[in-house]
C-alpha positions in Angstrom: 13.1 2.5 -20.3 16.9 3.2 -20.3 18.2 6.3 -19.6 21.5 8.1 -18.8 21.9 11.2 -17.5 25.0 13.7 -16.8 24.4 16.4 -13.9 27.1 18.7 -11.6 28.0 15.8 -10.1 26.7 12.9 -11.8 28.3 10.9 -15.0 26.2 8.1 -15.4 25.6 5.3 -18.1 22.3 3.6 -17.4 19.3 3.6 -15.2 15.4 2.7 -15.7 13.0 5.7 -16.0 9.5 5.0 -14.4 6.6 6.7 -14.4 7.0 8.4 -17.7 4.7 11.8 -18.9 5.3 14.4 -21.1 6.4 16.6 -18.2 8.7 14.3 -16.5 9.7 10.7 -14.8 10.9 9.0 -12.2 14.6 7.7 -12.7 16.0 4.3 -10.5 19.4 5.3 -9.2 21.4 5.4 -6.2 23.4 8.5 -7.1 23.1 11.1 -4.7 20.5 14.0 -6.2 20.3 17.3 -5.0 16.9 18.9 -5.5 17.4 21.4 -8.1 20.0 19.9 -9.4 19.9 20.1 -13.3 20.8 17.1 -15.3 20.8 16.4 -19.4 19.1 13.1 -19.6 19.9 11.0 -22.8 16.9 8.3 -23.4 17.1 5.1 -25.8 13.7 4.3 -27.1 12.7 2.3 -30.4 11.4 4.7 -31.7 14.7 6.8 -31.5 17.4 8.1 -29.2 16.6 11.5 -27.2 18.0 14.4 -25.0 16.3 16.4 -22.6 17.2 18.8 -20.3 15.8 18.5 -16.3 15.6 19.9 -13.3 15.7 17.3 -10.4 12.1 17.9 -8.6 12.3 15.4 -5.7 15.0 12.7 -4.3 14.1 9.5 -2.7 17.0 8.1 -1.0 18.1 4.5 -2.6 15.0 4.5 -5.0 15.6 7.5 -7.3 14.9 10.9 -8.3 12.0 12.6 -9.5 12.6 14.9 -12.3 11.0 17.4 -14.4 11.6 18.2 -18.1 12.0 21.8 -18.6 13.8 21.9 -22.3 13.1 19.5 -25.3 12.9 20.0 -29.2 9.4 19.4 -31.0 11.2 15.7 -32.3 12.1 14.8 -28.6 8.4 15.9 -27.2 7.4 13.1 -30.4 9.1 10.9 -29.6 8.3 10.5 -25.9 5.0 11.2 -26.6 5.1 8.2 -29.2 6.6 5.6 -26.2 4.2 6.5 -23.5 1.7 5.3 -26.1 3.4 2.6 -26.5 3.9 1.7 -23.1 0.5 2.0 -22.4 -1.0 0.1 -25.5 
């Protein structure tokens, strides 16, 4: 799924969030991550577009970062809720 995010040092339009759960993902990018870095994560589903805030949990170099959600409204927790189902249906 796309995704964009904006961090200290980052200013990004798009990557590909893998390994999507309620609690976090795993985002395709090259940028370099510190971990603990926070980031504001901006997701374009069908079902709607979305804004969560993250704390970067984990950095593999040249694949991506592993990040954890740590602030979303009840509509955004919906709405991802709504395209992991998707995804997995």
């Amino acid at each position: 799924m796309a995704c964009g995010f904006h961090g200290n040092s980052a200013n990004t339009a798009s990557h590909l969030a893998w390994k999507i759960s309620a609690g976090g993902a795993f985002i395709a990018s090259h940028e370099a991550m510190a971990v603990g870095s926070p980031l504001d994560l901006h997701f374009l589903l069908p079902e709607g577009q979305i804004r969560v805030q993250a704390i970067v949990r984990n950095v593999r170099e040249g694949r991506g970062i592993g990040v954890e959600f740590v602030s979303m409204g009840e509509r955004e927790f919906d709405l991802i809720l709504k395209a992991i189902q998707r995804l997995l249906g």
